[in-house]
GUMILUM-764323 format. One record per residue (C-alpha): residue number from 0; z, y, x; chain; residue in one letter. Coordinates in steps of 0.001 Angstrom, whole numbers, plus 524288, in hexadecimal, padded with zeros to 5 digits. Layout:
! residues N
<resi: NUM, up: Z, north: Y, east: X, chain: A, resn: A>
...
END
This chain:
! residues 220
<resi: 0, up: C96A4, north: 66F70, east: 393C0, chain: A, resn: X>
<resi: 1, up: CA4AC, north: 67297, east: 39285, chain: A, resn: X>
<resi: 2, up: CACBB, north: 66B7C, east: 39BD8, chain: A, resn: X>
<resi: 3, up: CBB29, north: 66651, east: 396F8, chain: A, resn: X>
<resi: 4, up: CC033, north: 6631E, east: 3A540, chain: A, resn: X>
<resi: 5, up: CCE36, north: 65B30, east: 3A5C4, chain: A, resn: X>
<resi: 6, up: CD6DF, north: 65610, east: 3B18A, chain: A, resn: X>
<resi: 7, up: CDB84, north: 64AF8, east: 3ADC5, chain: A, resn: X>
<resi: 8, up: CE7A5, north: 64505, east: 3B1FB, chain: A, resn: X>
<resi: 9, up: CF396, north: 64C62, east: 3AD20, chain: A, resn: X>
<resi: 10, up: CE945, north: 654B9, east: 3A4D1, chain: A, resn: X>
<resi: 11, up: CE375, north: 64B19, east: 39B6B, chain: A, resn: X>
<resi: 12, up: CED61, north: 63FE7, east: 39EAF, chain: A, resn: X>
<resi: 13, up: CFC22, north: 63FEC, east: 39EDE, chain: A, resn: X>
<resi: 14, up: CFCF1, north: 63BC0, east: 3AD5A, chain: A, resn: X>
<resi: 15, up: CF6B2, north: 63BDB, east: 3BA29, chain: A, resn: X>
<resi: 16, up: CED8E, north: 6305B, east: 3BA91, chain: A, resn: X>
<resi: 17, up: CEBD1, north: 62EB0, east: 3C9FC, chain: A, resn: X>
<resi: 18, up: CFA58, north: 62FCD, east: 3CB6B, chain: A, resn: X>
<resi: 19, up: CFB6E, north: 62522, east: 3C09B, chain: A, resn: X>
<resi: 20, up: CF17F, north: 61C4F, east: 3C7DF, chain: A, resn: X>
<resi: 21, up: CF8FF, north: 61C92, east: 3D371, chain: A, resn: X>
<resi: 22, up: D05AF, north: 61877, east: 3CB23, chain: A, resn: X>
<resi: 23, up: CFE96, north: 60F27, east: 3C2BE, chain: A, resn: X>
<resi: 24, up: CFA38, north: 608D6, east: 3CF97, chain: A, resn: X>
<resi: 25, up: D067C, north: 6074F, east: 3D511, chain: A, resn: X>
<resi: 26, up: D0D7B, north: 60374, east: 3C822, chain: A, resn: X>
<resi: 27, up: D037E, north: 5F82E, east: 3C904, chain: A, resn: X>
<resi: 28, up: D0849, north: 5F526, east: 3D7FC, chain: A, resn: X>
<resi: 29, up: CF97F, north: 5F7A0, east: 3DCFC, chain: A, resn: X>
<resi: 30, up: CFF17, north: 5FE9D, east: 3E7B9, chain: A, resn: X>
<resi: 31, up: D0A3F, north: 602B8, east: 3EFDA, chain: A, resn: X>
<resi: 32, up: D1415, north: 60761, east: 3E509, chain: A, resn: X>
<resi: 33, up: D1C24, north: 61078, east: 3F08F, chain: A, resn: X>
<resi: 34, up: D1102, north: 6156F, east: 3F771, chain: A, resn: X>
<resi: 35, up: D0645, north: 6187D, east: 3ECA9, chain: A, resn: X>
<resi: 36, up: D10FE, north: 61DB3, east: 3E262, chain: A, resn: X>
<resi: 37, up: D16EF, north: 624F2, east: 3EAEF, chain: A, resn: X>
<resi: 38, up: D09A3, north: 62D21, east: 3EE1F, chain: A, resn: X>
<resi: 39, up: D057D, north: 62DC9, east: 3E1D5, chain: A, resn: X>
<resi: 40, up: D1045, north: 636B8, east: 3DDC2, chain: A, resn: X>
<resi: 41, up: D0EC9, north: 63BEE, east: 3E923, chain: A, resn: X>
<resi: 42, up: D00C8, north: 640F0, east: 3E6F2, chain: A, resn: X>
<resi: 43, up: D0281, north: 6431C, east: 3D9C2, chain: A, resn: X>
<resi: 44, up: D0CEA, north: 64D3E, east: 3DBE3, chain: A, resn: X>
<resi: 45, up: D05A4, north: 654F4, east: 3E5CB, chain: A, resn: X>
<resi: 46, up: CFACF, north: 65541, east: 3DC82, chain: A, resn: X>
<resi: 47, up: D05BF, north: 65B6B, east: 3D1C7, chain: A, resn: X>
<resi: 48, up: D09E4, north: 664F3, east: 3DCCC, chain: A, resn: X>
<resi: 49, up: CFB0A, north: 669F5, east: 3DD90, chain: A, resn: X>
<resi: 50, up: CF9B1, north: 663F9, east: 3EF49, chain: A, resn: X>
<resi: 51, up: CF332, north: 657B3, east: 3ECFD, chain: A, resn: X>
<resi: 52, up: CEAB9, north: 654BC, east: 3F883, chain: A, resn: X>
<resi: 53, up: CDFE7, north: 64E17, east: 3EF50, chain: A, resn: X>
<resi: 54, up: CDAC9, north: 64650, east: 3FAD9, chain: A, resn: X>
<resi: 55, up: CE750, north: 63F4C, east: 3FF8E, chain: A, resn: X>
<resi: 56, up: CE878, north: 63C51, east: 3F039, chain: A, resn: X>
<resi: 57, up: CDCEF, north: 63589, east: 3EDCB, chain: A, resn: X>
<resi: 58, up: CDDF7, north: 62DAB, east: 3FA18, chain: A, resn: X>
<resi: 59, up: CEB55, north: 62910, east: 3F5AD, chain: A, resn: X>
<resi: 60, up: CE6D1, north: 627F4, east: 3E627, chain: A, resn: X>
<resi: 61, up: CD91E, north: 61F27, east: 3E9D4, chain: A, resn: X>
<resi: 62, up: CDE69, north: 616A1, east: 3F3AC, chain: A, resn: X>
<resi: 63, up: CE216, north: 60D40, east: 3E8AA, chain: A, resn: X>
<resi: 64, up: CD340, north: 60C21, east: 3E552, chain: A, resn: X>
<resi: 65, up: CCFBD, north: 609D9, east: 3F2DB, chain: A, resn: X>
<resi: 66, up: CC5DC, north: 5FD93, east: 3F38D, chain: A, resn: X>
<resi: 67, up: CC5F3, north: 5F993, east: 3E4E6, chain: A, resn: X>
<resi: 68, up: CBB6C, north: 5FB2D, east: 3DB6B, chain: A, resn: X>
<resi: 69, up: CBC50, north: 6032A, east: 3CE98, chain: A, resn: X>
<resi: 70, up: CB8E0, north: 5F55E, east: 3C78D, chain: A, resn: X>
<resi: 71, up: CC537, north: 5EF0F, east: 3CDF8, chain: A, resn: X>
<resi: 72, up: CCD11, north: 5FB16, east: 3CA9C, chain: A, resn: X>
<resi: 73, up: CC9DC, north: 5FC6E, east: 3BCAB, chain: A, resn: X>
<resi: 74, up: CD0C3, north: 5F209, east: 3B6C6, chain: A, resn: X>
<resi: 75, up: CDF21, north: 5FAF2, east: 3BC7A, chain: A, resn: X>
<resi: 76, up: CDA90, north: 606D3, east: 3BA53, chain: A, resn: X>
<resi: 77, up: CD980, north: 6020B, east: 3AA6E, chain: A, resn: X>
<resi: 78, up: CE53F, north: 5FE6F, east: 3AA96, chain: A, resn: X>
<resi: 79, up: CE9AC, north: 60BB0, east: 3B100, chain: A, resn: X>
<resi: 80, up: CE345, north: 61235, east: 3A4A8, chain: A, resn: X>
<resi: 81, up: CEA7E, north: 60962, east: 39BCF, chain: A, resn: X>
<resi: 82, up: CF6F5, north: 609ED, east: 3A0CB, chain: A, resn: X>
<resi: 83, up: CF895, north: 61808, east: 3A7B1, chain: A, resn: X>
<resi: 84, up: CEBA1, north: 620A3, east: 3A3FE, chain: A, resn: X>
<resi: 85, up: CEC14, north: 61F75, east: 394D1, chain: A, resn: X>
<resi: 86, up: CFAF1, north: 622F2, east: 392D9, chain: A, resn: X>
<resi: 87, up: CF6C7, north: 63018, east: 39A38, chain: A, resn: X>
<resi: 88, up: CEA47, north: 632F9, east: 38FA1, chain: A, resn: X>
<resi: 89, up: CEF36, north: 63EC5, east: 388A3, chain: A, resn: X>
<resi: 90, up: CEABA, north: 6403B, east: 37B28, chain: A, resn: X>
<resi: 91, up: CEA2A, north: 64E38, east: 37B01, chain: A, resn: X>
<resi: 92, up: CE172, north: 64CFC, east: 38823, chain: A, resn: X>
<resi: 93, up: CD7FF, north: 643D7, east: 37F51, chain: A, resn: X>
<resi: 94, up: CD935, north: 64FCE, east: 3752D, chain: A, resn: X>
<resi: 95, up: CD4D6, north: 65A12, east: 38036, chain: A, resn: X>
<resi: 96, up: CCA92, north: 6524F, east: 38588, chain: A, resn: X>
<resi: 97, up: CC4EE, north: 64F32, east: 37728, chain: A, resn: X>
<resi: 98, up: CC741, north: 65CC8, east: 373C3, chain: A, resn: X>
<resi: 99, up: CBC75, north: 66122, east: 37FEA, chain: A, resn: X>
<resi: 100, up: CB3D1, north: 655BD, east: 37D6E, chain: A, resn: X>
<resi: 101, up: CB3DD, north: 65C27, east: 36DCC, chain: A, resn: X>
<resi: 102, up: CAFE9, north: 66918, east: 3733D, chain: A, resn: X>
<resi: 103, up: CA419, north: 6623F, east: 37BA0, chain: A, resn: X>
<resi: 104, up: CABBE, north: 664A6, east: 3893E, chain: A, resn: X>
<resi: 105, up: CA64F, north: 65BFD, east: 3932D, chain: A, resn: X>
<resi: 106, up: CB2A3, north: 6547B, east: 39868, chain: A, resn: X>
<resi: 107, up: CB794, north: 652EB, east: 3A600, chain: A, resn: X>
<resi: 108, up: CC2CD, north: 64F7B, east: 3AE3B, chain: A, resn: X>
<resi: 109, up: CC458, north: 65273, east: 3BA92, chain: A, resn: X>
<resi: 110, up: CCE59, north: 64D5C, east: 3C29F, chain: A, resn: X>
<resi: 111, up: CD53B, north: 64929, east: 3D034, chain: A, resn: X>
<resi: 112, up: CD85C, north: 63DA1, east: 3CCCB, chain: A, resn: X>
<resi: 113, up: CCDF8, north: 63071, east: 3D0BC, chain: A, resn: X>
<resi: 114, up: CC473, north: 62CD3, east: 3CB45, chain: A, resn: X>
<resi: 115, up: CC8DB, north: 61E87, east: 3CA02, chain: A, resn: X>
<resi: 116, up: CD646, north: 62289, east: 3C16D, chain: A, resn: X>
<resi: 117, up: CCFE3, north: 62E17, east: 3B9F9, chain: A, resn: X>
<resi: 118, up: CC189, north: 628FE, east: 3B5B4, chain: A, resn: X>
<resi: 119, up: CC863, north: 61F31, east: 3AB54, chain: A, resn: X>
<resi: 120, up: CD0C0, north: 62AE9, east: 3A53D, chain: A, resn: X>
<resi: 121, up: CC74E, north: 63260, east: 3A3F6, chain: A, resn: X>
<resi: 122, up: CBF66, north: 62950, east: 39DA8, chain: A, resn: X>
<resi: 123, up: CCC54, north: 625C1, east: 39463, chain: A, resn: X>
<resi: 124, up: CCA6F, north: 63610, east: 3909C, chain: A, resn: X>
<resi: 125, up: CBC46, north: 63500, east: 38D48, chain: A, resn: X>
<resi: 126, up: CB830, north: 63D9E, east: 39937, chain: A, resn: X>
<resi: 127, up: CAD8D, north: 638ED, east: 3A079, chain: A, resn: X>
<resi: 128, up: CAC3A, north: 6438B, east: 3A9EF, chain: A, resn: X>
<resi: 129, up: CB710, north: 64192, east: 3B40A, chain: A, resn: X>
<resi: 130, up: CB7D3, north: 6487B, east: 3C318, chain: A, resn: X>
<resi: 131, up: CC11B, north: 641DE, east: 3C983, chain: A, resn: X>
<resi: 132, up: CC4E0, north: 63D32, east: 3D7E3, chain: A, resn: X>
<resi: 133, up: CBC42, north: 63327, east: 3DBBF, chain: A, resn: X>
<resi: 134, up: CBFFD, north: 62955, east: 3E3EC, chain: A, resn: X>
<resi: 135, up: CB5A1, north: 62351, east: 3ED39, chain: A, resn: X>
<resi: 136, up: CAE5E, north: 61573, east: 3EABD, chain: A, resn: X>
<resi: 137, up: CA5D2, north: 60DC0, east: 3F4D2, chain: A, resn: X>
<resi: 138, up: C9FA6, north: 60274, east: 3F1EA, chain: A, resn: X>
<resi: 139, up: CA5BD, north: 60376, east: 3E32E, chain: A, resn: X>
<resi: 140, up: CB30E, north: 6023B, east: 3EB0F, chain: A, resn: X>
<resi: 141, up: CBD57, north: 60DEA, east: 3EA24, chain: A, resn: X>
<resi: 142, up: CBF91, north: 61103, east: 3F901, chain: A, resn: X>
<resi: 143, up: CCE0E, north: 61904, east: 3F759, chain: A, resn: X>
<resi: 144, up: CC72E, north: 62619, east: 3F8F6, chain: A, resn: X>
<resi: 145, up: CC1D3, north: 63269, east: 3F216, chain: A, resn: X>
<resi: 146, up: CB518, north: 639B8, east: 3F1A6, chain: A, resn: X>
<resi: 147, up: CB0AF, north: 643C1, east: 3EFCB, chain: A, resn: X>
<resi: 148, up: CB7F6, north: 65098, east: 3EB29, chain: A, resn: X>
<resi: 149, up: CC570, north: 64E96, east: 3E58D, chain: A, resn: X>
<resi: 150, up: CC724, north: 65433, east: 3D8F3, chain: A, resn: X>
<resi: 151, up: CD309, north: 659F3, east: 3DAF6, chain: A, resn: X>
<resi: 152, up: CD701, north: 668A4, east: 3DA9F, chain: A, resn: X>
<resi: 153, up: CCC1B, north: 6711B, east: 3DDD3, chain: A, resn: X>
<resi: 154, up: CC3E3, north: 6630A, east: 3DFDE, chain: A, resn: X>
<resi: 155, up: CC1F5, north: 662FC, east: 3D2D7, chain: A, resn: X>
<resi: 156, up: CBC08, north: 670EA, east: 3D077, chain: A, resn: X>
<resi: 157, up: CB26B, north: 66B09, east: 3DC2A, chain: A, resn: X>
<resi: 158, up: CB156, north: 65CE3, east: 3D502, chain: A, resn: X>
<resi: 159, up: CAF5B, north: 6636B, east: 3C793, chain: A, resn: X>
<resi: 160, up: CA47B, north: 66CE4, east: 3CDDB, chain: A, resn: X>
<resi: 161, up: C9DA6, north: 66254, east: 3D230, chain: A, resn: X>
<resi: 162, up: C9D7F, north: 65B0E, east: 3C593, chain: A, resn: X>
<resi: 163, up: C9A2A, north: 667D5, east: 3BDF4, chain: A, resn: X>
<resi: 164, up: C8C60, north: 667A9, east: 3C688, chain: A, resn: X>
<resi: 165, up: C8A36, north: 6596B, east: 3C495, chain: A, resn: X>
<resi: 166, up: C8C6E, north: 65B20, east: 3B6A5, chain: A, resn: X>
<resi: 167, up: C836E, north: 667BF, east: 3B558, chain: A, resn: X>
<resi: 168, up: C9114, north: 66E92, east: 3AEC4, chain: A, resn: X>
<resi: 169, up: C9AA9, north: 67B01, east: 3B0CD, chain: A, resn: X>
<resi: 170, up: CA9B0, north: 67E7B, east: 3AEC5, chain: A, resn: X>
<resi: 171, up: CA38E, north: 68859, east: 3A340, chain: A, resn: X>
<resi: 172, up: CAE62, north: 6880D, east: 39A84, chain: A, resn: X>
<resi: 173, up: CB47C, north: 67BCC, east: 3A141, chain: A, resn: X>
<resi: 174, up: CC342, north: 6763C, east: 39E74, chain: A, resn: X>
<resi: 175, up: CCBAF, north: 66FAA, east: 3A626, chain: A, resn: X>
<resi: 176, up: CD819, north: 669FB, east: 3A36B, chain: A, resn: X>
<resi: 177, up: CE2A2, north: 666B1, east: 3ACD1, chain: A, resn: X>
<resi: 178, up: CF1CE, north: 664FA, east: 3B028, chain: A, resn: X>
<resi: 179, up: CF1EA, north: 668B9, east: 3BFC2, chain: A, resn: X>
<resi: 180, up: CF1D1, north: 673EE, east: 3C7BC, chain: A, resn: X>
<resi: 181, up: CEA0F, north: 66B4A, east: 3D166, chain: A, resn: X>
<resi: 182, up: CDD6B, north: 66F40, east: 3C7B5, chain: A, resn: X>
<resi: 183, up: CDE18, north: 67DB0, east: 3C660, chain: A, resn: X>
<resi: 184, up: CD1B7, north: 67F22, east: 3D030, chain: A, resn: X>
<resi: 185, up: CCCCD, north: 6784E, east: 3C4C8, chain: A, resn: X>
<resi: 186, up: CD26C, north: 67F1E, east: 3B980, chain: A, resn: X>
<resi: 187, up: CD07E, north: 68C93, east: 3BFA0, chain: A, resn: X>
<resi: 188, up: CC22B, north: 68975, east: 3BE68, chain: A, resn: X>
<resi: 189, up: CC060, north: 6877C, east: 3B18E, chain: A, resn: X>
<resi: 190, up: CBF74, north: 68F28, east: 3A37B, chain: A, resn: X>
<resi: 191, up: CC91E, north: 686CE, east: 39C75, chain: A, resn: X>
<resi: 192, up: CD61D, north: 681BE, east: 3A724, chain: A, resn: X>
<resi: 193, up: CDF56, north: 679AF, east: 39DF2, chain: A, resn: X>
<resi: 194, up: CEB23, north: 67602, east: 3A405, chain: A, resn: X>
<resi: 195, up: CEED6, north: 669D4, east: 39E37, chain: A, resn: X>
<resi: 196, up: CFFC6, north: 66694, east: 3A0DB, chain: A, resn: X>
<resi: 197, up: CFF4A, north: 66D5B, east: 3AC82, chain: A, resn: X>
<resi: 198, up: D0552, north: 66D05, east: 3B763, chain: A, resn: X>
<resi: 199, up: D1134, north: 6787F, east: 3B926, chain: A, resn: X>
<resi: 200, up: D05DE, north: 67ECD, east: 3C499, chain: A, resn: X>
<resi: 201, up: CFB15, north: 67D7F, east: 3BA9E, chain: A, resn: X>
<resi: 202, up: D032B, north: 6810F, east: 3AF29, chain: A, resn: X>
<resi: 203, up: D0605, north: 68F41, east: 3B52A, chain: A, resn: X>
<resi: 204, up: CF7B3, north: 691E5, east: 3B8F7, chain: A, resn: X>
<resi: 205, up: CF3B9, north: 68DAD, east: 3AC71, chain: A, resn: X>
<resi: 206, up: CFE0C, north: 697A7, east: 3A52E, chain: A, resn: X>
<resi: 207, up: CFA09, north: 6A2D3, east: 3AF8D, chain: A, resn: X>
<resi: 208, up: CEB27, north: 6A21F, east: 3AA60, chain: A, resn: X>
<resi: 209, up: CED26, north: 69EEB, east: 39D5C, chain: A, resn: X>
<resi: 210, up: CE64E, north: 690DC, east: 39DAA, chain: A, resn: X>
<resi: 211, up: CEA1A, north: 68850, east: 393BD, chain: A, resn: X>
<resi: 212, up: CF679, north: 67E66, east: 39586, chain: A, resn: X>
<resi: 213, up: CF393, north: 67129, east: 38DBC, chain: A, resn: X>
<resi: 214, up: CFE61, north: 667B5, east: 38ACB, chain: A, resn: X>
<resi: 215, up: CF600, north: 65A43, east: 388FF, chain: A, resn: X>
<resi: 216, up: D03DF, north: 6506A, east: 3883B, chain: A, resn: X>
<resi: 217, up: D0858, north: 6598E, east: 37E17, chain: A, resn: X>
<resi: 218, up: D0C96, north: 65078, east: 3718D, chain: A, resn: X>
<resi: 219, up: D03BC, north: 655B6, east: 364D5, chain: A, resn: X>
END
């Protein structure tokens, strides 16, 4: 089957959804306003400059989950879709991802943010096939760590091999949409690389091989 594959955040929302976690937290003084704000920009800018060290990232983006259940974290992480997730849904993303589930395209996002923030959006899209970062549980308690691969950079050409053996599929006529220069191992790979409001880095590859440029905040 076809496969319609999407990063997510900046792609099919209007925002970065692990940066806005971190934000959301401390707007809701659930941790140290100076210390944890302060990182979070600073992580999220290295990511936007193509250097983020993945692993020092996820140790600073899971230590919030350290300890706690999913159940006990549910009830805030609802309230993070109501209040910060849905005001990022982009209708023209819901168009896209319609558009490929018209067409029979088996839908999938793959991305480097968590597990814990990105399982819920992806559910709000109607995609039920998600690779993301997964943070580590023991005794149905999140211990602050990852496993496992990150899927992040070239991670996710090695997360989204796995997952094509496990689901008995191939990158046969395969899309994949995203904003970031931090995924052309990814888009290289495929027949169909859709840069979706792309960065200035991923903009100019994109021109230099002729891949389509979509504009998905673009007023009708």
């Amino acid at each position: 089957m076809t496969l319609a594959i999407f990063d997510l955040d900046n792609t099919l929302i209007c925002g970065d959804s692990d940066h806005a976690w971190g934000q959301f937290l401390v707007d809701r003084g659930l941790v140290d306003a100076a210390q944890v704000g302060s990182a979070n920009d600073y992580f999220l800018a290295q990511y936007q400059a193509g250097c983020l060290n993945i692993d020092e990232y996820l140790n600073f983006a899971l230590a919030f989950l350290a300890g706690k259940s999913p159940q006990e974290l549910a009830p805030l992480h609802r309230l993070f879709m109501t209040e910060v997730i849905e005001p990022m849904v982009l209708p023209q993303a819901l168009e896209l991802i319609g558009h490929h589930r018209a067409l029979g395209h088996r839908l999938l996002i793959i991305t480097a943010t968590n597990r814990f923030v990105t399982e819920p959006i992806a559910q709000r899209l109607g995609i039920k096939q998600l690779i993301a970062c997964e943070p580590e549980l023991t005794g149905g308690r999140y211990t602050g760590k990852a496993t496992g691969t990150p899927s992040f950079g070239q991670g996710k050409v090695v997360r989204l091999a796995q997952w094509l053996t496990e689901q008995n599929e191939s990158l046969d006529g395969a899309w994949f949409y995203s904003d970031s220069r931090n995924d052309l191992p990814l888009l290289e790979r495929v027949e169909h690389p859709i840069a979706v409001n792309p960065d200035a880095t991923l903009r100019d590859i994109a021109q230099k091989n002729a891949w389509t440029i979509l504009d998905l905040r673009k007023k009708p």
